[in-house]
MMTF fields as JSON, N, C-alpha, C and O atoms, coordinates in Angstrom:
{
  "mmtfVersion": "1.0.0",
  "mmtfProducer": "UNKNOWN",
  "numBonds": 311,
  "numAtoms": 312,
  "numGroups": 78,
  "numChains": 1,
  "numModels": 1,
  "chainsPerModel": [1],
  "groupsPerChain": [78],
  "chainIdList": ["A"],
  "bondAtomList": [4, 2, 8, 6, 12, 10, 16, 14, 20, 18, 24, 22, 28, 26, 32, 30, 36, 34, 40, 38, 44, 42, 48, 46, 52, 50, 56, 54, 60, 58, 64, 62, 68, 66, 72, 70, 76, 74, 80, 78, 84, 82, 88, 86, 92, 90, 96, 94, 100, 98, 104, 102, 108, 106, 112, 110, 116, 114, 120, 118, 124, 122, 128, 126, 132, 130, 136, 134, 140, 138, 144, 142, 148, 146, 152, 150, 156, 154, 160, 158, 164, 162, 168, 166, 172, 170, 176, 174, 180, 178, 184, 182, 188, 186, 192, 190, 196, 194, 200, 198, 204, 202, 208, 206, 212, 210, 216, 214, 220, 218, 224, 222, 228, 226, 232, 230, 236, 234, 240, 238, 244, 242, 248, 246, 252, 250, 256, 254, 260, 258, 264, 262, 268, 266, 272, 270, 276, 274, 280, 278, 284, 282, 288, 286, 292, 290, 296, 294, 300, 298, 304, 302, 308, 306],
  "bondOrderList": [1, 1, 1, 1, 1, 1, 1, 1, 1, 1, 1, 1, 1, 1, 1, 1, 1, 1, 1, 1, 1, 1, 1, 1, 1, 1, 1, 1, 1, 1, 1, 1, 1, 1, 1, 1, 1, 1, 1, 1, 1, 1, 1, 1, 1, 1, 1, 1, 1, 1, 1, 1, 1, 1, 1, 1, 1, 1, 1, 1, 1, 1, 1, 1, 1, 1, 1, 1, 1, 1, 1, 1, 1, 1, 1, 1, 1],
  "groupList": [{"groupName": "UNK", "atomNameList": ["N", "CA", "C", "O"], "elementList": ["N", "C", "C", "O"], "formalChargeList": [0, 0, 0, 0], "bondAtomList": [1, 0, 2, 1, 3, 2], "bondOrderList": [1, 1, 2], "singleLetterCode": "X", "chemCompType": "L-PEPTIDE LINKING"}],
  "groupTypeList": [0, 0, 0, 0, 0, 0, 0, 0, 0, 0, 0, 0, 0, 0, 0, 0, 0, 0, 0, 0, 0, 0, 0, 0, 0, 0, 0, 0, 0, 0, 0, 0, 0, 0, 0, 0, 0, 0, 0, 0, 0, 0, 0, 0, 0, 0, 0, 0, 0, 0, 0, 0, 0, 0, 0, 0, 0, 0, 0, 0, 0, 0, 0, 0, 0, 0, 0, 0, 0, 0, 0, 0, 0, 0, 0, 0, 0, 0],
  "groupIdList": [1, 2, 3, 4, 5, 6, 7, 8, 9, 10, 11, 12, 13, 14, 15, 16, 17, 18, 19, 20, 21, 22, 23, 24, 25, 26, 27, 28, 29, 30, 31, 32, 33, 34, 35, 36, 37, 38, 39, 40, 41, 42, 43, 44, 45, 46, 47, 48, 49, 50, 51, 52, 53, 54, 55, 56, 57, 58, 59, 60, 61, 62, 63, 64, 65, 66, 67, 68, 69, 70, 71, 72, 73, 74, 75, 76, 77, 78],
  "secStructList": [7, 2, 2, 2, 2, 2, 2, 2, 2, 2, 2, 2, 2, 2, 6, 6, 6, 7, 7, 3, 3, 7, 7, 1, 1, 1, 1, 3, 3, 3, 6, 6, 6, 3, 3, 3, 7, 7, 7, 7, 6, 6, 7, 7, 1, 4, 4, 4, 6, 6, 7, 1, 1, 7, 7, 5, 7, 7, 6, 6, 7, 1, 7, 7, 7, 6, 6, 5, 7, 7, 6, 6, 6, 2, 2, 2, 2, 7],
  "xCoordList": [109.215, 108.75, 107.337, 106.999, 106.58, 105.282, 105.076, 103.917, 106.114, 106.062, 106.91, 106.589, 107.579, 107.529, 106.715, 106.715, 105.822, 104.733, 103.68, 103.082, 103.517, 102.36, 102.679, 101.797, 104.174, 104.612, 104.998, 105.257, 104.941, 104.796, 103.168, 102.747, 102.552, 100.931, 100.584, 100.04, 100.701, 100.875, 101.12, 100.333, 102.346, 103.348, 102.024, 101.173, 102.01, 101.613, 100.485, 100.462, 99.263, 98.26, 97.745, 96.982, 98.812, 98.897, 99.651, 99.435, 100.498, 101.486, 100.264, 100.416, 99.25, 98.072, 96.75, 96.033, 96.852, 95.96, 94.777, 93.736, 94.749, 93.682, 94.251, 95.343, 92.879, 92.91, 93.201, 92.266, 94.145, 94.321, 94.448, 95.308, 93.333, 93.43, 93.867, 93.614, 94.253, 94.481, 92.941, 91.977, 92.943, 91.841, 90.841, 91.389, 90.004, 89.436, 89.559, 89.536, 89.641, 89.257, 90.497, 91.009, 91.11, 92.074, 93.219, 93.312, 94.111, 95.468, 95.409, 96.064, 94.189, 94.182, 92.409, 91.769, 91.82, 90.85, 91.436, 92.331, 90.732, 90.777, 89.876, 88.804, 89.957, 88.864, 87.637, 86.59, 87.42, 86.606, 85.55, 84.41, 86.125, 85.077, 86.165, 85.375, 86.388, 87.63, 88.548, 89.49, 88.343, 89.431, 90.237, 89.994, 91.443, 92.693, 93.692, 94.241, 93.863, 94.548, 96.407, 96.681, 96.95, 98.368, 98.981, 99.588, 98.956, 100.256, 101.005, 101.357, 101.168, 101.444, 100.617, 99.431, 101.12, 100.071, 99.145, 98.114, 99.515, 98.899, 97.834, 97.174, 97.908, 96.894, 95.802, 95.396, 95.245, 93.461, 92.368, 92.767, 91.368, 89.765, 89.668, 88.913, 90.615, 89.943, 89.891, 88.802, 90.56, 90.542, 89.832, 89.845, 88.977, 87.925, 86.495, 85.575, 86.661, 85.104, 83.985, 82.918, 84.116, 82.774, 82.754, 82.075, 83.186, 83.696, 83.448, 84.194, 82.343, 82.136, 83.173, 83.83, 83.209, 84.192, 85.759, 86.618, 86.062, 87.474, 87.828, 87.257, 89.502, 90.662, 91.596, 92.234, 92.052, 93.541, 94.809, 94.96, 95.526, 96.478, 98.089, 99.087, 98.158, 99.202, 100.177, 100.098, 101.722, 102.472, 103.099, 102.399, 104.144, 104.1, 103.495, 103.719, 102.471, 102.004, 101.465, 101.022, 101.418, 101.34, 100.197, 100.252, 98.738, 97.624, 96.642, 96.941, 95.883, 94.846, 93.191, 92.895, 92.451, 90.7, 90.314, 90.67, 89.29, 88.253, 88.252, 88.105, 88.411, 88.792, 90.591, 91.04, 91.457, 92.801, 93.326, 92.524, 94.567, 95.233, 96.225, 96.531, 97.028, 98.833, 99.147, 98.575, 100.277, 100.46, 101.423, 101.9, 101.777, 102.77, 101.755, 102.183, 100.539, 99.826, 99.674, 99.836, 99.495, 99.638, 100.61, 100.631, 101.692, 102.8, 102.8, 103.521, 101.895, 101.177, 100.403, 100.226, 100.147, 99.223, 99.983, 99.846, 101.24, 102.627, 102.42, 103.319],
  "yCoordList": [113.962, 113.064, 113.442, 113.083, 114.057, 114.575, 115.33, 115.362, 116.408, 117.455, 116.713, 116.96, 116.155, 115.541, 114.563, 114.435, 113.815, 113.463, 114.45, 114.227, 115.513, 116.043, 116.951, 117.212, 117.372, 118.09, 117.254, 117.916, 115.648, 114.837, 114.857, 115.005, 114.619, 114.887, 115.98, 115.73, 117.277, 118.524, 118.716, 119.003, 118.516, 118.392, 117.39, 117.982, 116.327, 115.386, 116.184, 116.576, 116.269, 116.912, 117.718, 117.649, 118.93, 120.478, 120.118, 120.895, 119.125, 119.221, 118.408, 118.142, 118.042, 117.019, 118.234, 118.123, 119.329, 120.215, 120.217, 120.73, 119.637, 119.625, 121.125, 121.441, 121.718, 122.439, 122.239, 121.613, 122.503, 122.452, 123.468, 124.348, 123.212, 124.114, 123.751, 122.594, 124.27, 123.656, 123.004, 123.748, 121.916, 121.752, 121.6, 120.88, 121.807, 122.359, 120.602, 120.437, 119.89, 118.796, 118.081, 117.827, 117.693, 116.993, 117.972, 119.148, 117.294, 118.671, 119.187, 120.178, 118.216, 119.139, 118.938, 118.002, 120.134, 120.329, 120.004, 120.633, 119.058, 118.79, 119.412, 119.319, 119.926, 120.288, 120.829, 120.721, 121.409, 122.262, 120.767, 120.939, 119.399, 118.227, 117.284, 116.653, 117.16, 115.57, 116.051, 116.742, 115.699, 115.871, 114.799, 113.966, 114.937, 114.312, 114.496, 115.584, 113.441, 113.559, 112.352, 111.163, 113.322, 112.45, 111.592, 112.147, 110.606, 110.087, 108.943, 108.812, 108.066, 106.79, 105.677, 105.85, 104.527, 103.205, 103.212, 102.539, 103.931, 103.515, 104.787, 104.789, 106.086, 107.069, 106.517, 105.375, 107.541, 107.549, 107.926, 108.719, 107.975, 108.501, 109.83, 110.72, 109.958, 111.009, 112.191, 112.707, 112.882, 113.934, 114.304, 115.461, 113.05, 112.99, 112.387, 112.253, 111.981, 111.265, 111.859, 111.268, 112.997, 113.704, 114.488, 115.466, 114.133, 114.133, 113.921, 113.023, 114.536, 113.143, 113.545, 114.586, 112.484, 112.482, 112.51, 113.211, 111.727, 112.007, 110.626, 109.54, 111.275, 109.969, 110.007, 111.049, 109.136, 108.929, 108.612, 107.475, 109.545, 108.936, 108.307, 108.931, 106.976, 106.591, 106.084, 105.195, 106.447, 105.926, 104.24, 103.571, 103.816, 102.613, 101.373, 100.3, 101.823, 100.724, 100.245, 101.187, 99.091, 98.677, 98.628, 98.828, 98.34, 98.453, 99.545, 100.224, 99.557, 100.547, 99.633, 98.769, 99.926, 99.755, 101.096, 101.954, 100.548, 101.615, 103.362, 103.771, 103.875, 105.264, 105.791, 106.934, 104.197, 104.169, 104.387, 103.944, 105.013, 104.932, 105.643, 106.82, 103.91, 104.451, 105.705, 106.3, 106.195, 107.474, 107.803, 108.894, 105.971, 106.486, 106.459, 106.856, 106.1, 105.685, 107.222, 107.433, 107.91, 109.748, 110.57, 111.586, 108.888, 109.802, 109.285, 109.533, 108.684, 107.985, 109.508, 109.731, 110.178, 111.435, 111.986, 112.039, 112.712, 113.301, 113.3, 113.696],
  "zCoordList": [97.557, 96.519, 96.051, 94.923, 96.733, 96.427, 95.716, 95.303, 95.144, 94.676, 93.244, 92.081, 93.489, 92.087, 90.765, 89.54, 92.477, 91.501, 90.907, 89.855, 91.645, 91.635, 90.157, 89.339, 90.014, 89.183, 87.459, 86.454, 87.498, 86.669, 85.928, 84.78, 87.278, 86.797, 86.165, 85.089, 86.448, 85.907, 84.563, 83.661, 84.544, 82.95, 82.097, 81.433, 82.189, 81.465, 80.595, 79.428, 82.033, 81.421, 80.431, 79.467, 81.332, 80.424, 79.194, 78.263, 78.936, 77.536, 76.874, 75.681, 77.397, 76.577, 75.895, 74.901, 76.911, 75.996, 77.104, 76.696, 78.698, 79.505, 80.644, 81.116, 80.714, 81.695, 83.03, 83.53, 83.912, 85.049, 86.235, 86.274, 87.366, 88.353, 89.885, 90.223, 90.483, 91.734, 92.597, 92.777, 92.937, 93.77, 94.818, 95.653, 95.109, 96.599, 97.482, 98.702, 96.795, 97.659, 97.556, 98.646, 96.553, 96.049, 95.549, 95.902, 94.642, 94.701, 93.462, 93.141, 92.231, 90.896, 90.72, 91.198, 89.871, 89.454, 87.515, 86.95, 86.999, 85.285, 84.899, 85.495, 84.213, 82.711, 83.63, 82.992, 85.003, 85.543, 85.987, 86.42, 85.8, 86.236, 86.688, 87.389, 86.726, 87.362, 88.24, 87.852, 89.632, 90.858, 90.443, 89.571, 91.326, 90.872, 92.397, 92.572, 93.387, 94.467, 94.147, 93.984, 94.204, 93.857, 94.804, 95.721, 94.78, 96.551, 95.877, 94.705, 97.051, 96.609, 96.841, 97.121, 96.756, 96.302, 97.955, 97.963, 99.238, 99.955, 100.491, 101.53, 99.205, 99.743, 100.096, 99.879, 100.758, 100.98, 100.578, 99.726, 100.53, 99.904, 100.603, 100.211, 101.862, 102.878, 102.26, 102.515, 101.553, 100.924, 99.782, 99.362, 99.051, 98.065, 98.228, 97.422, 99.916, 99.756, 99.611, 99.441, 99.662, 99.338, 97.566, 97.255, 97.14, 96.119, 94.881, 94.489, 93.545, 92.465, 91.544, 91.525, 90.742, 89.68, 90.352, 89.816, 91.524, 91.634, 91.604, 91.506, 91.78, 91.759, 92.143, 91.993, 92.691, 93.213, 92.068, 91.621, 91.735, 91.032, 91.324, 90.963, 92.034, 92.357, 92.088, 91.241, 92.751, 92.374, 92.886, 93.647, 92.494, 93.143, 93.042, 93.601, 92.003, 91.6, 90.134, 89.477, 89.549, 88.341, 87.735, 86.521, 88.38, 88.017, 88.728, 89.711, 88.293, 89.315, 89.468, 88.643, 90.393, 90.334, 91.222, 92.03, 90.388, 91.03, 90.393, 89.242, 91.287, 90.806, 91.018, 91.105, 91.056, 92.044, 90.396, 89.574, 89.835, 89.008, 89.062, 89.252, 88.691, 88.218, 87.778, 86.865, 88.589, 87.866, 86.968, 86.655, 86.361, 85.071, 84.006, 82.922, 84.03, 82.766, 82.342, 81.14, 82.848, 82.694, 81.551, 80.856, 82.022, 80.577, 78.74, 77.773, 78.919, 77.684, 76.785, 75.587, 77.824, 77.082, 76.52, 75.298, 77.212, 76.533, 74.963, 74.222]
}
């Protein structure tokens, strides 16, 4: 299931015109400034706390705070 979110996030982006690299901390590097760690509604910070500009993009759930966001709002860019 991971590899499908991660591969939803992907698509979205790149069909939006944003650069994407794999990332040192999290699982995508954006536009050479915005980390991007994919899971579900109950990931963790652990893999971004040292981290600026990142985010969790999850599934499973309907709203987001903080730096936490849904990862259907992603297909809006499409």
């Amino acid at each position: 299931m991971g590899s499908v979110r991660e591969t939803f996030f992907f698509n979205q982006l790149r069909n939006a015109g944003h650069k994407i690299e794999l990332g040192f901390a999290g699982d995508f590097l954006v536009d050479e400034i915005q980390t991007f760690e994919i899971g579900e509604k109950n990931k963790t910070q652990k893999q971004i706390k040292n981290t600026t500009d990142a985010y969790i993009a999850m599934d499973d759930t309907e709203a987001g705070i903080g730096n936490r966001v849904p990862l259907w709002l992603f297909g809006f860019l499409y």
